[in-house]
N, C-alpha and C positions, 0 to 999 in steps of 0.2 A: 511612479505607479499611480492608476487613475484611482478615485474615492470610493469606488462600484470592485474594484478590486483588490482595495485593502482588506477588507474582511474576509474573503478569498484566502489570501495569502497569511492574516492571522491563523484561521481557522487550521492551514496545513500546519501551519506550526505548533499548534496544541497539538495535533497528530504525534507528531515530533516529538515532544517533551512525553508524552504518556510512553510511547514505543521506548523513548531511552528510560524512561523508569520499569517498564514490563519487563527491557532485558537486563538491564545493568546487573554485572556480578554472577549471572547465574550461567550455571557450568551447561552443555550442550544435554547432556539427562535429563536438569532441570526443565530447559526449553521446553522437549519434545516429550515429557508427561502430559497426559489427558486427564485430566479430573473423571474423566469413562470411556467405555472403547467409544462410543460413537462419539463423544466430543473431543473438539482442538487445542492442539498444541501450544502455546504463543511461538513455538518456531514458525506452524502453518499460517496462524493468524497474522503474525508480522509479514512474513514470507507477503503472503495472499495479497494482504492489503498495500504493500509497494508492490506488485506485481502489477493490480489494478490499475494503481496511479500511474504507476511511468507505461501500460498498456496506452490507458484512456487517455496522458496526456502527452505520448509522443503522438499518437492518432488526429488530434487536433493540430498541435504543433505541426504535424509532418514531419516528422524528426524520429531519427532511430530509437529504438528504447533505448535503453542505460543497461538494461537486461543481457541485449547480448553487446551493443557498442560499446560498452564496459567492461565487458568481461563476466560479467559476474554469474551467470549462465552457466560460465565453465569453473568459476570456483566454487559455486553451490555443486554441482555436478550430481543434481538428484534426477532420479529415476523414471522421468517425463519427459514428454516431448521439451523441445527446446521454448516452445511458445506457449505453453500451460503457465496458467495463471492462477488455479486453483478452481477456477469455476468447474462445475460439476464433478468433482473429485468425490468418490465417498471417503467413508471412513478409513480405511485401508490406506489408500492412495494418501490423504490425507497425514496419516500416522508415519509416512514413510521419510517425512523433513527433517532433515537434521539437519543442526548448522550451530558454530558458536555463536555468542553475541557480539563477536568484534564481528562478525559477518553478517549476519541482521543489520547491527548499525550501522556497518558500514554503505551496505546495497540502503538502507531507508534513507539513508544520507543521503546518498547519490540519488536519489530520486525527488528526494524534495529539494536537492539545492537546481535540478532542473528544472522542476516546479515553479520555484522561485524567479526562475530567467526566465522563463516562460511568459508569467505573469505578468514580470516588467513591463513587457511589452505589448500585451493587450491593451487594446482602448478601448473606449464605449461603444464602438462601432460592433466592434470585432465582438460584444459580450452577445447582439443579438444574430451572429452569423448560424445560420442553420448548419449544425454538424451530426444530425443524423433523420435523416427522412423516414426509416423505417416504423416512427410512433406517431402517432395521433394523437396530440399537435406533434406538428417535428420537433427534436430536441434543438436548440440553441446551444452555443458555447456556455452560455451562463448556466443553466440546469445542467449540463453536463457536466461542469465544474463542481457547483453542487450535489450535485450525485455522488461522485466521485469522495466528495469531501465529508456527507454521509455515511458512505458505506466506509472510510476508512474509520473517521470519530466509534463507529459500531465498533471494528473490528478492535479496533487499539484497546477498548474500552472491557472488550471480553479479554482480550492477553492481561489487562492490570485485573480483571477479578480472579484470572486462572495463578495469576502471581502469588496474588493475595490466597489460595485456595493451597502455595505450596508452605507457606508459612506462616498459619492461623495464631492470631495475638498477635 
């Protein structure tokens, strides 16, 4: 792995280690409690944010998600199109995730050890390839990596306070 892309690949792995402590142990009720109706589950928020990741980075990869070339599409079997990711869901829509935690971990699993092979194999080259024209500047592989890495660190980070919100002390 190049040096531009080891902190990359740290960074998904603290994703990692927070996701396995937001679910570990907790029964599927626990999950999909909202601290309020209008805010998230850690089902949705786990959910969301590997949905994101193996979105964003089979899209760069070129490579099938893990979503449905996994299967796991059909063992979450929630209430959405097959390619919903969470973006624009509201509340409702959102409330509707259920899943246990062997099932979380195991889809976040499969996404970051894609991740991971993914990674491998990026070089310096590849970190400034433009992979979306639509922004000003165009995104590069590297900021969209980042991004990515952002918005999950966010996500993981409200599942460990909604954690902590179901067993205060």
């Amino acid at each position: 792995m190049i040096a531009a892309v080891a902190p990359l690949a740290d960074g998904f792995g603290r994703v990692q280690e927070v996701v396995t402590e937001a679910v570990d142990g907790l029964s599927p009720d626990d999950l999909a409690r909202r601290p309020g109706p209008r805010a998230n589950s850690i089902a949705w928020l786990v959910w969301h944010l590997a949905r994101v990741q193996d979105r964003q980075v089979a899209e760069v990869a070129a490579s099938d998600e893990v979503w449905t070339a996994g299967g796991w599409v059909d063992r979450f079997s929630l209430p959405f199109d097959r390619s919903a990711t969470g973006y624009g869901q509201d509340p409702t829509e959102a409330g509707t995730v259920r899943a246990t935690a062997e099932l979380l971990q195991g889809y976040a699993d499969a996404v970051h050890e894609r991740t991971l092979a993914y990674l491998e194999r990026v070089t310096d080259g590849d970190l400034a390839r433009v992979v979306d024209e639509r922004w000003d500047p165009p995104v590069t592989l590297a900021v969209r990596l980042v991004s990515v890495l952002c918005d999950d660190l966010q996500h993981a980070g409200q599942a460990a306070y909604v954690r902590g919100l179901l067993a205060p002390g």
